[in-house]
C-alpha positions, 0 to 999 in steps of 0.5 A: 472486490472484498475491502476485509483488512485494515490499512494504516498510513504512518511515517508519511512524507506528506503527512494529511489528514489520512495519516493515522486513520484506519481505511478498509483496503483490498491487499493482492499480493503479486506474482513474480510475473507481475512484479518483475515488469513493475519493480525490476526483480522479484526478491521482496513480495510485492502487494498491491493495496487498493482503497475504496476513496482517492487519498493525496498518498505518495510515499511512506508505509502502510501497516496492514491488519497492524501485522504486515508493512508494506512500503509504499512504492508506486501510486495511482489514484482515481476519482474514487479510488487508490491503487498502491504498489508496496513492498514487504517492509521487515524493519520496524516503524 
């Protein structure tokens, strides 16, 4: 797996020491066959954001390459990793 864009955390809930810093990330986006299961319909694109090292996150916003928001929708963390499901956020941050 290919850590070759840049996540950003802003406007977090909880904000730590992670808020601000820029961390390599893997970014899927997801099918419709595997969004639907997941968020309950398909209209916005969904993405699935994994970083290399467990972070606190639980809601909030990524910006990703400083082009791309996503909204942060589901978290599931592992001792050394972070998977993040996130929908297309059109809104400014």
């Amino acid at each position: 797996m290919r850590y070759e864009h840049s996540a950003v955390f802003v406007k977090n809930t909880n904000p730590n020491e992670y808020q601000g810093k820029t961390y390599a990330a893997n970014v899927t986006q997801m099918s419709p066959d595997q969004a639907i299961p997941i968020f309950g319909d398909a209209k916005r694109r969904s993405y699935i954001v994994r970083i290399g090292e467990s972070l606190p996150v639980t809601s909030g916003y990524i910006q990703i390459d400083g082009e791309l928001n996503l909204e942060i929708s589901q978290v599931i963390q592992h001792r050394h990793a972070t998977a993040i499901y996130c929908l297309k956020y059109v809104g400014r941050l």
